[in-house]
C-alpha positions as CSV (number, residue, x, y, z in Angstrom):
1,X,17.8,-70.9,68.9
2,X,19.5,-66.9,69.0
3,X,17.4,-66.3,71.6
4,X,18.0,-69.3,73.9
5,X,21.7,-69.7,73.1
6,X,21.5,-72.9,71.5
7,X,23.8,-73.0,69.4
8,X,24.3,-77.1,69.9
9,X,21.3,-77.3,67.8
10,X,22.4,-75.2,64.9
11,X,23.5,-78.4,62.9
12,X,20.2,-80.0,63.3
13,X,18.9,-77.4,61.4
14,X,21.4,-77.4,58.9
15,X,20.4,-80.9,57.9
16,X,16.5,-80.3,57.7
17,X,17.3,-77.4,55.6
18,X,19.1,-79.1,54.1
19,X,16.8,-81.8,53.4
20,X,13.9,-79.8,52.5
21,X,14.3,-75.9,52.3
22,X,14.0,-73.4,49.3
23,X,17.1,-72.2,47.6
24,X,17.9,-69.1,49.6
25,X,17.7,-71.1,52.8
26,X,19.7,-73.9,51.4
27,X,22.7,-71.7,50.5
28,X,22.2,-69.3,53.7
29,X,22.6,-73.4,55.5
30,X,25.6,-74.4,53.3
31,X,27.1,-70.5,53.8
32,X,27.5,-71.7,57.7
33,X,28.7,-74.7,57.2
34,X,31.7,-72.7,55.9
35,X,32.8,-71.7,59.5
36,X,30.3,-73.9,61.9
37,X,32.1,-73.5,64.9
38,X,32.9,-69.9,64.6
39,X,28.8,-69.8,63.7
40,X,28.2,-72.2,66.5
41,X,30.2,-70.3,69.0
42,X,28.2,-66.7,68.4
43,X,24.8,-68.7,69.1
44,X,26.6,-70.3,71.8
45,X,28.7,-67.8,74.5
46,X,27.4,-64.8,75.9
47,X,30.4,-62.4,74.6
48,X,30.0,-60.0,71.7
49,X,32.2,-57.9,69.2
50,X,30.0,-55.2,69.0
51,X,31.2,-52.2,70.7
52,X,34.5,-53.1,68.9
53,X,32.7,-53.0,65.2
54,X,30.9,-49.7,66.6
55,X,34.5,-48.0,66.9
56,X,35.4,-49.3,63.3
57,X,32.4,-47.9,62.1
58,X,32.9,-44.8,63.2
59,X,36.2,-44.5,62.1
60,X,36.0,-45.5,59.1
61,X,32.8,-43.1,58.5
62,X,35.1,-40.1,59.2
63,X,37.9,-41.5,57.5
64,X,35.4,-41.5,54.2
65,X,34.1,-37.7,54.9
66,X,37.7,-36.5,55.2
67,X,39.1,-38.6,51.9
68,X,41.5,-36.6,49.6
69,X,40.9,-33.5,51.7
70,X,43.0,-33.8,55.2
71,X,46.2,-34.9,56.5
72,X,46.7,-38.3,58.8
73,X,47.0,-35.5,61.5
74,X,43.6,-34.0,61.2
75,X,42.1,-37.9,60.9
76,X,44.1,-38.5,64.5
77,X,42.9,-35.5,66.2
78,X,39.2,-36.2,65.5
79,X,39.2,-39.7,66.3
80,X,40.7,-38.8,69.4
81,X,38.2,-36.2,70.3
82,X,35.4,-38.2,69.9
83,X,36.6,-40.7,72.3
């Protein structure tokens, strides 16, 4: 289905876990039922967030080395430099 991109069958397979899965898989089914388009979407279109999270990743990993030691200045200057 992640593969393939299809996400249209994602609800099917909700309701056989649904029907007869093991606890973990149950709640991992009822988790995406929480937001089954935004779910449905991901497995669906071809577009990612990831170089986006990659950025806040980065950031925030300085951001924690530098923490109680530096200015906002010093955070600016080596977030710019690394772009």
């Amino acid at each position: 289905m992640l593969q393939q991109r299809r996400g249209h069958q994602l609800l099917t397979w909700i309701r056989e876990a649904e029907r007869d899965a093991s606890a973990p898989i149950l709640s991992f089914a009822q988790g995406l039922c929480l937001d089954l388009d935004a779910v449905t979407a991901s497995l669906t279109l071809p577009w990612s967030s990831g170089i986006v999270e990659g950025h806040v990743n980065r950031i925030k990993t300085i951001k924690r080395a530098m923490y109680g030691r530096a200015s906002f200045r010093l955070l600016r200057t080596r977030v710019l430099l690394r772009s």
